[in-house]
N, C-alpha and C positions, 0 to 999 in steps of 0.2 A: 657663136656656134657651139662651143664648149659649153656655155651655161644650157641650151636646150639639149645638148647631149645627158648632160647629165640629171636636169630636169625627167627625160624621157627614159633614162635607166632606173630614175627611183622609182615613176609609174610604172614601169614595167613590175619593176620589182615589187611594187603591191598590189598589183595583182595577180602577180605568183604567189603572195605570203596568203592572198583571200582566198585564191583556187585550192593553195592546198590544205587551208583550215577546211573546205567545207570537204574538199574529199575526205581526210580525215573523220570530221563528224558520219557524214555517212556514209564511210565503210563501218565506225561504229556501231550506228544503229542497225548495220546489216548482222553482225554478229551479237548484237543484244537479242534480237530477235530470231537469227538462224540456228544459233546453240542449241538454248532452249530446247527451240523444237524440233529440230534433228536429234538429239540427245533424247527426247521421249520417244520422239519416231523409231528410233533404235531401239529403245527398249524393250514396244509393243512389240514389236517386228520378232527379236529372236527372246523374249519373255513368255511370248502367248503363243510363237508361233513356229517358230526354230526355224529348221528349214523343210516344212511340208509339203510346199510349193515351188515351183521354177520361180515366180511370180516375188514369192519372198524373197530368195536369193539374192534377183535383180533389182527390188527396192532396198536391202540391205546393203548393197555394193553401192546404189545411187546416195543410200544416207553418210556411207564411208566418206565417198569420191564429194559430199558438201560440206562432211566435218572439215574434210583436208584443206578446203578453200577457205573456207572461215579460217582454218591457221596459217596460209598463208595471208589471210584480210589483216589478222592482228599488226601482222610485218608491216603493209602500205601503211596501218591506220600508223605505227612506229614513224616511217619514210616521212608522211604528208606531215607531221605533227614535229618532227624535226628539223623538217624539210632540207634531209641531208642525209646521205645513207653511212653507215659507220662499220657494218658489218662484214664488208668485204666481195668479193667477186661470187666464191661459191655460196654463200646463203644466200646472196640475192638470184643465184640461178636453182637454187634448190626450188623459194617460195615460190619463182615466176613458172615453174613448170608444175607446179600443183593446181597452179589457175587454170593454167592451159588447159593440165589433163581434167580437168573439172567438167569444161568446156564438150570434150573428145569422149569422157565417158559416161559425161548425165545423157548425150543426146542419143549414144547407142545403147545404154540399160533403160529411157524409154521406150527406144524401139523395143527392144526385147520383149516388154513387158508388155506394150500389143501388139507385137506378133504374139506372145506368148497368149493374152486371151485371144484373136484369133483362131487359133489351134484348138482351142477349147469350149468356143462357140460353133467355130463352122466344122473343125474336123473332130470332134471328142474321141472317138473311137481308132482312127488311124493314126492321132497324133500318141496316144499314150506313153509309143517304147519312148520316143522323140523328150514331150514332156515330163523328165524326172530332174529330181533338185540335184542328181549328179551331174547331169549332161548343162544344168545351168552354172555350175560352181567348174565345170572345164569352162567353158566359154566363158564364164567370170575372171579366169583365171589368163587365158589366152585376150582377154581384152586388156587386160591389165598390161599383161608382156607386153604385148605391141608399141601403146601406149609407151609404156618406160621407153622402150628399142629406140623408137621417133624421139624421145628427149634428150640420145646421146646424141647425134650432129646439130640437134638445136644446142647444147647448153657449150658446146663448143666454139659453137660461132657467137655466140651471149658473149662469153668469157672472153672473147676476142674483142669485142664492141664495148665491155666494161667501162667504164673511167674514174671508179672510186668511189663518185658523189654520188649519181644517176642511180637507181634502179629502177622503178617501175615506171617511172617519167624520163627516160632516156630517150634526149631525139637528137643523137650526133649521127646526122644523116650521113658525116664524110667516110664514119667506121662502118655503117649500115651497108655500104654498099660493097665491103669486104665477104659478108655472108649474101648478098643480094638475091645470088641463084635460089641458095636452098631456103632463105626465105620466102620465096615467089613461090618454090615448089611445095614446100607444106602447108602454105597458104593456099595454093589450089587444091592439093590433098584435102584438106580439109574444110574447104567450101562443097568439094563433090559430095564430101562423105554427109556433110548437113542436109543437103538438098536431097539426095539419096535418101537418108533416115526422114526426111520429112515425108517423101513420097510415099517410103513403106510404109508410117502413120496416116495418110489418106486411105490409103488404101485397104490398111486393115482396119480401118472403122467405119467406111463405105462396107467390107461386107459382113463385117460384125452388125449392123445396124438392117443391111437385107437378111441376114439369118433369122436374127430375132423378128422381123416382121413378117415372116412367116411361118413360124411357132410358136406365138405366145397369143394369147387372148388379149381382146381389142385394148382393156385396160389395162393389163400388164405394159400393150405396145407402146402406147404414151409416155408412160413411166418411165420403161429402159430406154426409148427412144432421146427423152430427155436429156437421160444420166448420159450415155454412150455422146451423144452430141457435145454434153457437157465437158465431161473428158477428153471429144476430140479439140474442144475449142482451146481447153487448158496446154493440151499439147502444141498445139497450133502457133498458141501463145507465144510458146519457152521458145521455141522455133527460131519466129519471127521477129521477137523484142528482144528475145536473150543473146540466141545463140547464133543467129547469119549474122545480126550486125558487126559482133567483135569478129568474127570469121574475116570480115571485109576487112581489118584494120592494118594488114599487108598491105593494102593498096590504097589508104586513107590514114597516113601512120598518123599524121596530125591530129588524128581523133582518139587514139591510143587510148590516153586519159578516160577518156568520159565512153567511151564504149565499154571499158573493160570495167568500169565504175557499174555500168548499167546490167552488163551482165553477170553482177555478182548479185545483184537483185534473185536471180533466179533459184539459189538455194533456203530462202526463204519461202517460196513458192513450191517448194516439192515436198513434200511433207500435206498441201494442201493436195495434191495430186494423188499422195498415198490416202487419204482421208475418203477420197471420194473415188479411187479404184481400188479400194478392198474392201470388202465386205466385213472383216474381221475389226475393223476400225469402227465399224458401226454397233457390232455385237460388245466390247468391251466398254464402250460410249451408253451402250443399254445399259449395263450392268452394272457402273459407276451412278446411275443417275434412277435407276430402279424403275424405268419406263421402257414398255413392252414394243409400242409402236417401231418397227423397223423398217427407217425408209427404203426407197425403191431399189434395185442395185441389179447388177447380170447377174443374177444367179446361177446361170448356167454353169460361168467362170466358172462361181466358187465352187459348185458342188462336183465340177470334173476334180479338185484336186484336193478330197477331201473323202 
């Protein structure tokens, strides 16, 4: 019996050492590739553009809130690659709420940013006092609060659950059940607030999409119709693949790992999202490349806030 005990501990144990070599590699490759291009996206954003728009605001907050994930990815890619944690209780509750709030505030600065072209397609005129990059950078700012506010009873009850080794792969279900309430209850806070922001993205690109289709000439309609479609599907997307599933992992802890793995994919992906809902991303892309042609895009958007 003791020989298959310990037969069944080495297996065990190599396929812990295989799970966290590949998590490791790619959380790598997510930061090889998220840097980069968040790090240009930032640039265009307040290089070319400052703050002109609510619009910019809310993708320069969104480019913040994926720099910060990627430094807390560094941390995992450290964790999976040692596969032992060295640095103590509070760093590993610093990086685990940077992911979190990652989480909490890519999916409400999308929102923001269609509702904000909503405002700008369907009400231009009444949204004006509404749309200014002051009243975005309060609400950028009060997003943030919140945010932090919700990470002091989580990193309390973290602190509590700790055990030295664990961080981001911590499943000592017996300390889990010490914090259990308030983990069930920000876990449902924040499955509401998903499904919520996903809604107000139906909804504001159902009537961003009947606006345009009855203002724009027959081949304008196709075009924007496309784009806006395009953009909703990419919203749709982060949603769906990124951001309900780790949401759920309150109540599928066992999937911890590979959820939280999967939604860091999604800071790689916004940046493509900034590319194809600004229009200013299209005009610098002319200008570098000394070609006139400028594809389709809402214009509407841009020319309300310019």
């Amino acid at each position: 019996p003791n020989l298959f005990i310990s037969k069944s501990k080495r297996a065990n144990g190599t396929e812990q050492d295989m799970s966290y070599l590949v998590y490791a590699i790619i959380y790598g490759c997510i930061i090889a590739v998220g840097l980069p291009l968040n790090i240009i996206s930032l640039w265009i954003l307040l290089r070319h553009h400052g703050r002109k728009s609510p619009s910019v605001v809310f993708m320069a907050n969104l480019v913040v809130s994926d720099l910060l994930l990627i430094l807390s990815l560094s941390m995992r890619v450290y964790f999976y690659a040692m596969e032992r944690w060295h640095l103590g209780g509070m760093w590993c509750v610093w990086f685990t709420m940077l992911f979190r709030n990652n989480i909490r505030t890519s999916s409400i600065f999308i929102t923001f940013i269609s509702v904000d072209r909503l405002l700008a397609v369907v009400y231009p005129l009444r949204s004006r006092l509404v749309r200014t990059s002051v009243n975005a950078v309060k609400g950028s700012v009060l997003i943030w609060a919140i945010v932090v506010l919700v990470n002091v009873p989580e990193s309390v009850v973290f602190l509590r659950n700790f055990d030295n080794q664990t961080c981001f792969a911590n499943t000592n279900q017996t300390s889990r059940r010490n914090g259990e309430i308030l983990e069930l209850t920000i876990g449902y806070f924040q499955l509401v607030l998903l499904l919520t922001m996903l809604t107000v993205n139906i909804i504001s690109t159902v009537m961003v999409s009947c606006t345009l289709q009855r203002h724009l000439s027959e081949s304008a309609k196709v075009n924007n119709k496309l784009n806006v479609m395009l953009i909703f599907a990419m919203n749709l997307m982060m949603f769906a693949v990124f951001f309900l599933p780790v949401s759920l992992v309150v109540f599928f802890d066992h999937l911890r790992p590979e959820l939280s793995c999967l939604a860091s994919v999604n800071c790689c992906l916004d940046p493509v999202l900034y590319y194809f809902s600004f229009d200013g991303f299209w005009k610098i892309w002319d200008k570098s490349r000394k070609y006139t042609k400028k594809p389709p895009f809402l214009y509407a958007s841009s020319s309300s806030t310019h």
